[in-house]
N, CA and C atoms as a LAMMPS dump frame, in Angstrom:
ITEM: TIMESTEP
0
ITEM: NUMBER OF ATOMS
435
ITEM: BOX BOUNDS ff ff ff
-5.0000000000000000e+02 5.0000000000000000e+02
-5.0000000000000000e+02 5.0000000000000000e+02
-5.0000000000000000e+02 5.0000000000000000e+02
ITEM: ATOMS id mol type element x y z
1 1 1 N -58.67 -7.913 -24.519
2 1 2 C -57.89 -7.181 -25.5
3 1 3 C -57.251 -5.936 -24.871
4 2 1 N -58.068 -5.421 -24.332
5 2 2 C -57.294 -4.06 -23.49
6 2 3 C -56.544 -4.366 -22.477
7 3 1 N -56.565 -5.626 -21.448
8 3 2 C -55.738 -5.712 -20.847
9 3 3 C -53.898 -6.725 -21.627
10 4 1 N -54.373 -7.079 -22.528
11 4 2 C -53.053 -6.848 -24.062
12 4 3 C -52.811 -6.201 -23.98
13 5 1 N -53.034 -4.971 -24.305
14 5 2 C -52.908 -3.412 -25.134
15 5 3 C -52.008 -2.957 -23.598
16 6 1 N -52.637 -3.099 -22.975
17 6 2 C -52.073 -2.52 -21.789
18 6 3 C -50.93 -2.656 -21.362
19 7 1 N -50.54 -4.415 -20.998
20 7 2 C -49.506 -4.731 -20.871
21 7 3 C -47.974 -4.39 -21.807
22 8 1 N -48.632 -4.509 -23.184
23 8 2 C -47.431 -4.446 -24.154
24 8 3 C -47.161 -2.731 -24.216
25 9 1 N -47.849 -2.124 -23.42
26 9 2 C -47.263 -0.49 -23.82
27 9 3 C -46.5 -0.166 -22.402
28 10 1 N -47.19 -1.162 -21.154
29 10 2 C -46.356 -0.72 -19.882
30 10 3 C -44.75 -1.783 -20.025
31 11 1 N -45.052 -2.929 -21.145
32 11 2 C -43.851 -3.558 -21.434
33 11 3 C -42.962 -2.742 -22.096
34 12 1 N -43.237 -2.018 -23.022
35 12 2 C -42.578 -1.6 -24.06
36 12 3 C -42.134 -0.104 -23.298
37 13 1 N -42.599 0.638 -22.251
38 13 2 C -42.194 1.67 -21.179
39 13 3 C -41.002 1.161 -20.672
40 14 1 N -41.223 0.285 -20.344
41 14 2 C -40.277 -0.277 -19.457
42 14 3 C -38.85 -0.658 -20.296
43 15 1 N -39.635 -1.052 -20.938
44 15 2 C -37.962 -1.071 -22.383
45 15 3 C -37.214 -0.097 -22.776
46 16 1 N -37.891 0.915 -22.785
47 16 2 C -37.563 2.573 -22.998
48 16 3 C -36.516 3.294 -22.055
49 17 1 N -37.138 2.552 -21.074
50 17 2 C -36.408 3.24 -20.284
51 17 3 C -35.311 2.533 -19.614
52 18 1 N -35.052 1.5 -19.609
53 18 2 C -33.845 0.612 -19.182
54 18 3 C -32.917 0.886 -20.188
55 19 1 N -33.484 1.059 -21.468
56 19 2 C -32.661 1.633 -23.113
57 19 3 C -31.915 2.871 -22.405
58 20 1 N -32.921 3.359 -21.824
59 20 2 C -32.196 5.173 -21.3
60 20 3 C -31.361 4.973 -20.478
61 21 1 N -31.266 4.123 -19.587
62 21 2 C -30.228 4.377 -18.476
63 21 3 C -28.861 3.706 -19.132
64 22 1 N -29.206 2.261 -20.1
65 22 2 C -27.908 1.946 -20.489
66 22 3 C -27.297 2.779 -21.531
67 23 1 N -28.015 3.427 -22.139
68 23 2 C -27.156 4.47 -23.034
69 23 3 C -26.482 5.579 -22.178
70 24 1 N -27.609 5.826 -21.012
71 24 2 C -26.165 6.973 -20.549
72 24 3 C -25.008 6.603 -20.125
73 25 1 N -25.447 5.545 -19.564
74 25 2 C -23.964 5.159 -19.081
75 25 3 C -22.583 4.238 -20.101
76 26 1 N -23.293 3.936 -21.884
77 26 2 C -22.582 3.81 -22.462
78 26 3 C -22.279 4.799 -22.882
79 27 1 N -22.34 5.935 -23.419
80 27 2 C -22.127 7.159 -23.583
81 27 3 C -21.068 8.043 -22.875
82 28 1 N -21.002 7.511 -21.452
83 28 2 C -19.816 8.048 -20.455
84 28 3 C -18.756 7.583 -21.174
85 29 1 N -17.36 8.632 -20.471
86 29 2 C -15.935 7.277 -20.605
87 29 3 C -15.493 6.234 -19.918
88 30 1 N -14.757 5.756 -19.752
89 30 2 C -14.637 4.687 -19.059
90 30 3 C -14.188 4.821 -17.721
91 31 1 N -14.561 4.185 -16.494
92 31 2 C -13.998 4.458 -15.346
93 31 3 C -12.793 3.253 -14.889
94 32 1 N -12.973 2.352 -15.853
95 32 2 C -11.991 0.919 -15.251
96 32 3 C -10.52 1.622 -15.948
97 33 1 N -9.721 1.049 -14.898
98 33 2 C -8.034 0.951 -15.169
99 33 3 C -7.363 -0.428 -15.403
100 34 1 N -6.418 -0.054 -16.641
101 34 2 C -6.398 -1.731 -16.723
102 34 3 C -5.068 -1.69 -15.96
103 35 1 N -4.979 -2.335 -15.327
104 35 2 C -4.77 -2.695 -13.903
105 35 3 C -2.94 -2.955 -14.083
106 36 1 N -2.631 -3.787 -14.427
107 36 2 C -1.183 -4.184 -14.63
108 36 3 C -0.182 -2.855 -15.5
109 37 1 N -0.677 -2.666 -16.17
110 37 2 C -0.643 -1.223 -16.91
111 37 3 C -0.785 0.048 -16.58
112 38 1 N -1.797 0.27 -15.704
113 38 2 C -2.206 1.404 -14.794
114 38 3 C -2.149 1.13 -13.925
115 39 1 N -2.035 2.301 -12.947
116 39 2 C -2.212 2.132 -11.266
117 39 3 C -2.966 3.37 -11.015
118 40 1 N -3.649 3.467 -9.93
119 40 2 C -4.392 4.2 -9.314
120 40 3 C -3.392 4.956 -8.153
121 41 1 N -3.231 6.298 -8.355
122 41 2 C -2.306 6.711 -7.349
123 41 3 C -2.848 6.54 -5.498
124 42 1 N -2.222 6.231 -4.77
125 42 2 C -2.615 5.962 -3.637
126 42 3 C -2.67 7.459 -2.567
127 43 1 N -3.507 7.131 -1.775
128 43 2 C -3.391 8.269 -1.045
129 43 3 C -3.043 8.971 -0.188
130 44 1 N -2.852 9.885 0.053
131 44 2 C -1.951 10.886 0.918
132 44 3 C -1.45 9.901 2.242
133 45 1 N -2.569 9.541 2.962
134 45 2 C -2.439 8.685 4.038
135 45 3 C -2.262 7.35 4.166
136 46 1 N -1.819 6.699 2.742
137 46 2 C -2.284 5.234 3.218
138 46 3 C -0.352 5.096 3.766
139 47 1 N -0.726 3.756 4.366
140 47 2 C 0.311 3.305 5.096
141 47 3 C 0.499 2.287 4.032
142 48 1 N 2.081 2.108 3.765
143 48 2 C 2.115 0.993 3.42
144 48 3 C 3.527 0.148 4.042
145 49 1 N 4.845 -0.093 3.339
146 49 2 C 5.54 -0.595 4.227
147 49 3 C 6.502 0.218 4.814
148 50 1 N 7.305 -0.4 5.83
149 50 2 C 8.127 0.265 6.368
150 50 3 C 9.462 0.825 5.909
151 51 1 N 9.877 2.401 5.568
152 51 2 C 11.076 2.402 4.397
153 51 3 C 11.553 3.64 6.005
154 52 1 N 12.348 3.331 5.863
155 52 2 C 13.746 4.322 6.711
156 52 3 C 14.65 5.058 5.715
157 53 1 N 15.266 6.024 6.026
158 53 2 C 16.082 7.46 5.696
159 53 3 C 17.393 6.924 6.671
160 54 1 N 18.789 6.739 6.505
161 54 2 C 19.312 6.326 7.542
162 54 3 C 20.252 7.243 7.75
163 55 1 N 20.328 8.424 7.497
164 55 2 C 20.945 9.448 7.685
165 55 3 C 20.174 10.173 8.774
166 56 1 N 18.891 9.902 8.994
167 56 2 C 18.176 11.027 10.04
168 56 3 C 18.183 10.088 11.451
169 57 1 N 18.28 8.483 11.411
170 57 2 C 18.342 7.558 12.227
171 57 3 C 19.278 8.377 13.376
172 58 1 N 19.062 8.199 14.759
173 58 2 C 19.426 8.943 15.947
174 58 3 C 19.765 7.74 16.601
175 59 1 N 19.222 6.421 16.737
176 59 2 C 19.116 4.994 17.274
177 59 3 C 18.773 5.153 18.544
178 60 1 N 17.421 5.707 18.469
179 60 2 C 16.961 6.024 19.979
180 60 3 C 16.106 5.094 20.246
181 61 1 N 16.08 3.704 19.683
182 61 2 C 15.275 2.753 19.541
183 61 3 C 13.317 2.797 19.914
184 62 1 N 13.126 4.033 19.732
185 62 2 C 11.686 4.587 20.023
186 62 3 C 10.891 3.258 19.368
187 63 1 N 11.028 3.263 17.952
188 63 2 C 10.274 2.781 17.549
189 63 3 C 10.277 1.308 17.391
190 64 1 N 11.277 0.536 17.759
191 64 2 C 11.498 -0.787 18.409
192 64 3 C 10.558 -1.112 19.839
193 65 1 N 10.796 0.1 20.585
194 65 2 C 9.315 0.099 21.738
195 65 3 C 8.149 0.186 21.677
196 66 1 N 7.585 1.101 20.734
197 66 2 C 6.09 1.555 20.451
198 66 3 C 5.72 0.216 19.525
199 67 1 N 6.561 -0.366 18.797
200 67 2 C 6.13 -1.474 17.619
201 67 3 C 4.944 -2.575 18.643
202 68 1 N 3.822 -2.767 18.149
203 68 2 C 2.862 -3.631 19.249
204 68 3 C 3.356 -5.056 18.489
205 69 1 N 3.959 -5.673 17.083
206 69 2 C 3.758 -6.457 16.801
207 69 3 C 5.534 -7.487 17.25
208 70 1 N 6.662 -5.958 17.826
209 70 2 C 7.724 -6.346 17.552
210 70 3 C 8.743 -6.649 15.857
211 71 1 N 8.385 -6.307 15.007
212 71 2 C 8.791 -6.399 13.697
213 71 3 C 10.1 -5.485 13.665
214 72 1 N 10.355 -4.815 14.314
215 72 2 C 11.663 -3.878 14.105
216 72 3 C 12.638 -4.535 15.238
217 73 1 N 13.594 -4.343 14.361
218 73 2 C 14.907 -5.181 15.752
219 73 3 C 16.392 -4.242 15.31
220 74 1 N 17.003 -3.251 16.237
221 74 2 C 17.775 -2.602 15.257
222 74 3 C 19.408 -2.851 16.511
223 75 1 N 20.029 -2.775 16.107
224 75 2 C 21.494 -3.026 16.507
225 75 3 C 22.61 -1.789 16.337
226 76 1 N 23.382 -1.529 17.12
227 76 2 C 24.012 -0.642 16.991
228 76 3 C 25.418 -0.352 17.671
229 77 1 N 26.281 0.122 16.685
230 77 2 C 27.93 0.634 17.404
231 77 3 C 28.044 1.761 17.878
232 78 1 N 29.181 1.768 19.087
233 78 2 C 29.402 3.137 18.813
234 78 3 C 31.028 3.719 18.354
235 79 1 N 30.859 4.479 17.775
236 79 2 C 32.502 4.91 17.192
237 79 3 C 32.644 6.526 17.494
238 80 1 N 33.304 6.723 18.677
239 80 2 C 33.903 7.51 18.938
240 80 3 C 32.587 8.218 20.353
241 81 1 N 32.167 7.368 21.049
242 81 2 C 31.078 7.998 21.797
243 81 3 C 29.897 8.174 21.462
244 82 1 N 29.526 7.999 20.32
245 82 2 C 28.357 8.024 19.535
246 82 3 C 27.441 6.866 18.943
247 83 1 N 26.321 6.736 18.835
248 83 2 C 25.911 5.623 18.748
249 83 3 C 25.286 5.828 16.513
250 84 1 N 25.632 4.35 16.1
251 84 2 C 25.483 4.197 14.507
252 84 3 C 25.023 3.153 14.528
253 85 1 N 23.882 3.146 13.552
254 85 2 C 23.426 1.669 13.099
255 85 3 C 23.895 1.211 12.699
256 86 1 N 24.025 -0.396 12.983
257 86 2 C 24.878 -1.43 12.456
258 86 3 C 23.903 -1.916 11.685
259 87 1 N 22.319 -2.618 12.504
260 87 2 C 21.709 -3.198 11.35
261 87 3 C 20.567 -2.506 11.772
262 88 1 N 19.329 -2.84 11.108
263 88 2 C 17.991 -2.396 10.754
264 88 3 C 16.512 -3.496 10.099
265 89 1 N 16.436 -4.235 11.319
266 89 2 C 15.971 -5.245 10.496
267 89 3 C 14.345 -5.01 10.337
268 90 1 N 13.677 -5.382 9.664
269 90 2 C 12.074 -5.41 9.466
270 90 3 C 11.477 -6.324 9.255
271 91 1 N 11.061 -7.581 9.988
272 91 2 C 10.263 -8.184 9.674
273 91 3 C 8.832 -7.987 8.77
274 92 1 N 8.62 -7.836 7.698
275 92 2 C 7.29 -7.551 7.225
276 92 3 C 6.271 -8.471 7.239
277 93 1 N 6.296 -9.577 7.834
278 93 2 C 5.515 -10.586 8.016
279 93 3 C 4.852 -10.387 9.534
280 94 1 N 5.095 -9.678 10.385
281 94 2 C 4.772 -9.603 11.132
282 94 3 C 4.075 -8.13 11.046
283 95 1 N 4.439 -7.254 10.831
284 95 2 C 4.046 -6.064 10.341
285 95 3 C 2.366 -5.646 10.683
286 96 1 N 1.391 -4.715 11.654
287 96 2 C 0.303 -4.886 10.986
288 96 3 C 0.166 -3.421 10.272
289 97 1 N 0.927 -2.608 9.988
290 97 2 C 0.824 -1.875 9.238
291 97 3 C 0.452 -0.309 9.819
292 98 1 N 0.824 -0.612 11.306
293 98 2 C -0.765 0.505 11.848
294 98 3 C 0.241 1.926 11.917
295 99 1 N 1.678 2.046 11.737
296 99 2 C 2.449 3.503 11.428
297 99 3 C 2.889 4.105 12.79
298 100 1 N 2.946 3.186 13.902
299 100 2 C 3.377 4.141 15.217
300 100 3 C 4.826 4.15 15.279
301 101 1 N 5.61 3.406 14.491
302 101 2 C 6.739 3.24 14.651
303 101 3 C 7.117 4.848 13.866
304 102 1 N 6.884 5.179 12.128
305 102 2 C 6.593 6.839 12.113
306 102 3 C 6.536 7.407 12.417
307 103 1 N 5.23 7.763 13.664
308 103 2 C 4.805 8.619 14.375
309 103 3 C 5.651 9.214 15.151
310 104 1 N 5.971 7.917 15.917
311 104 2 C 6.993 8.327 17.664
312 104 3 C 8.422 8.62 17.161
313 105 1 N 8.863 8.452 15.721
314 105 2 C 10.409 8.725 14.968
315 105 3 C 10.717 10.257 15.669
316 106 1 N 11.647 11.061 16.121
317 106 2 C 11.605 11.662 16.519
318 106 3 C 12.345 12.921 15.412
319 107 1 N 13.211 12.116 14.359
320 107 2 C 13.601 12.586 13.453
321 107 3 C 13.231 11.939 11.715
322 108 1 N 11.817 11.841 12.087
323 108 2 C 11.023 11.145 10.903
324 108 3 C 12.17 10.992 9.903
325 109 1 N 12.603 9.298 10.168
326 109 2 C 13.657 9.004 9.575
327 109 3 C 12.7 7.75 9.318
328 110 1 N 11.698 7.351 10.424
329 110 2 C 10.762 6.103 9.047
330 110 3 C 10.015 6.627 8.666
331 111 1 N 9.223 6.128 8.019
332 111 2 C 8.379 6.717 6.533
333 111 3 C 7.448 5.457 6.318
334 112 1 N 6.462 5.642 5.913
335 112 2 C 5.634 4.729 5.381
336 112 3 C 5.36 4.92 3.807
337 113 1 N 5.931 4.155 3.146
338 113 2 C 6.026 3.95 1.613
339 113 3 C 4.804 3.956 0.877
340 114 1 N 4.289 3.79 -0.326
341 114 2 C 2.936 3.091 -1.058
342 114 3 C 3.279 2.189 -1.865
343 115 1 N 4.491 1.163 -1.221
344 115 2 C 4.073 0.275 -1.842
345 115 3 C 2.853 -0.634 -1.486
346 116 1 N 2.473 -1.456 -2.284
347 116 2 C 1.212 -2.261 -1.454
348 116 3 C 1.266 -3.825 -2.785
349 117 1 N 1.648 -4.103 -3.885
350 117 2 C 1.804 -5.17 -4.456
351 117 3 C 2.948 -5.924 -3.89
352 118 1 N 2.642 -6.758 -2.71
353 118 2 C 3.34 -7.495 -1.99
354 118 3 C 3.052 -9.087 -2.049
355 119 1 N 4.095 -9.841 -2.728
356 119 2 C 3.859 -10.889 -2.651
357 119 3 C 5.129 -11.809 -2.891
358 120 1 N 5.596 -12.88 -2.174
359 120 2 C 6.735 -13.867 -2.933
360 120 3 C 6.683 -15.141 -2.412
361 121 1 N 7.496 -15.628 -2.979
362 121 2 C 7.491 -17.225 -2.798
363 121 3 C 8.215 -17.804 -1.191
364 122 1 N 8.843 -17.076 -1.038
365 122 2 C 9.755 -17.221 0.225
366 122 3 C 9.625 -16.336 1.234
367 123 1 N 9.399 -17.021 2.512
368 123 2 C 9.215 -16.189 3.343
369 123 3 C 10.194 -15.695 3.899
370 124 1 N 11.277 -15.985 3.615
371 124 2 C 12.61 -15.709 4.375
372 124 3 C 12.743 -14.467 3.361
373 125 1 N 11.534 -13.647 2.396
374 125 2 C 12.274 -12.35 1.701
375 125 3 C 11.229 -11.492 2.645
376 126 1 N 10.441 -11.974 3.842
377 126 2 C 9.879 -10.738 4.209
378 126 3 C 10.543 -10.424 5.662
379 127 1 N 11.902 -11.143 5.193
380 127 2 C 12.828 -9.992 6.671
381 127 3 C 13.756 -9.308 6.003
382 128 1 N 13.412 -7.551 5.592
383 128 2 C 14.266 -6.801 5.2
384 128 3 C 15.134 -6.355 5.747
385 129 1 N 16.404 -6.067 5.378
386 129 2 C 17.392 -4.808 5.991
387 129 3 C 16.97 -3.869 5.332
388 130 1 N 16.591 -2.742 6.286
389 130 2 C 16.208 -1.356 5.801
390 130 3 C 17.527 -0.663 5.735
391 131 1 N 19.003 -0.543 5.857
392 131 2 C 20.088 -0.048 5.587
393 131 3 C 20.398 -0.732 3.801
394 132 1 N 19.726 -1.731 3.47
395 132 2 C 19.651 -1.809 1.76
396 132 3 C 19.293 -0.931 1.135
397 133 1 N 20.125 -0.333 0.144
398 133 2 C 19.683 0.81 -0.379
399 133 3 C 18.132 0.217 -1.76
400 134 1 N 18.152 -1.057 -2.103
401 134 2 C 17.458 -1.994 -2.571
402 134 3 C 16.747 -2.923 -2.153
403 135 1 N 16.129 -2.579 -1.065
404 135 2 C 15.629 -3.277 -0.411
405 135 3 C 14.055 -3.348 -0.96
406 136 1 N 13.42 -2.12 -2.003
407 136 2 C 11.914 -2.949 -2.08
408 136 3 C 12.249 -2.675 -3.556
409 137 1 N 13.056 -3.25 -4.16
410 137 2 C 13.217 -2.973 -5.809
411 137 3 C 12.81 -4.158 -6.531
412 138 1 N 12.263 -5.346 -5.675
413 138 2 C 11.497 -6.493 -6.411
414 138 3 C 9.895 -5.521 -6.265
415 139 1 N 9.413 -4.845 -5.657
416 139 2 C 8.358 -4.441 -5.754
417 139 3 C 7.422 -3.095 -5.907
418 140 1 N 9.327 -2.577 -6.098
419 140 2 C 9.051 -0.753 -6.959
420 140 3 C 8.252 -0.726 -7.585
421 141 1 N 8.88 -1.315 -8.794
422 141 2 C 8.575 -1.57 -10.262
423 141 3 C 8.094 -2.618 -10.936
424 142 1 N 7.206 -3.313 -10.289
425 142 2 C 7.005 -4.43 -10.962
426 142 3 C 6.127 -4.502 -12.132
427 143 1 N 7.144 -5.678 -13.194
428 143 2 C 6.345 -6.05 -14.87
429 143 3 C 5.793 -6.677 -15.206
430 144 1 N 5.04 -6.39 -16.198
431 144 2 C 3.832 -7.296 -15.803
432 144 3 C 4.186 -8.531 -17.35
433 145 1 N 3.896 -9.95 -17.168
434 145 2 C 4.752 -11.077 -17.819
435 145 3 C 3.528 -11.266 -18.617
């Protein structure tokens, strides 16, 4: 009988207190974001894709050299002695994301964006022209269906 007695009060402890921890934490507010609706702002440092400024562009092809994966391929005229981008291409499929092409910019004219909801049906959309002034506007803003 006492080892009854015993059990059902170290049972019923034990109930007490699992009661306690889930009430505090129903009691909190909520920490989930609903997700399609919300976003979580990203942070200071993350890398995400490759976005160029093409007014600060110098076409000193730095960052066509430092690239380890090769994803940047850029082309260029010159008009009047001077050298202008013609094109600006970005492979993002090749991309690994790691920001040296940024770094070594000498007139931080690339930039690493936050976008990061990257996805499509065709692979022929992950070779951007970065001289598009629309070039990540399938994945600015995206709605949720």
């Amino acid at each position: 009988m006492t080892k009854l007695l015993k059990d059902m009060t170290v049972g019923a402890f034990s109930l007490l207190k699992g009661l306690a921890v889930t009430m505090k934490y129903c009691l909190r507010h909520s920490v989930t974001m609903q997700y399609p609706t919300q976003k979580m702002p990203m942070a200071e440092r993350y890398r995400g894709l490759v976005d160029l400024i093409p007014e600060k562009c110098i076409t000193c092809y730095q960052c066509v050299k430092t690239c380890p994966t090769a994803c940047l391929a850029i082309t260029h005229k010159e008009v009047d002695k001077k050298k202008t981008l013609d094109t600006f291409k970005y492979n993002m499929e090749l991309c690994c994301f790691c920001g040296l092409c940024a770094q070594v910019c000498p007139t931080s004219a690339i930039i690493m964006n936050k976008i990061y909801e990257i996805s499509v049906y065709d692979r022929k959309k992950f070779d951007i022209d970065l001289l598009n002034r629309e070039k990540y506007a399938q994945w600015a803003n995206p709605t949720v269906k």
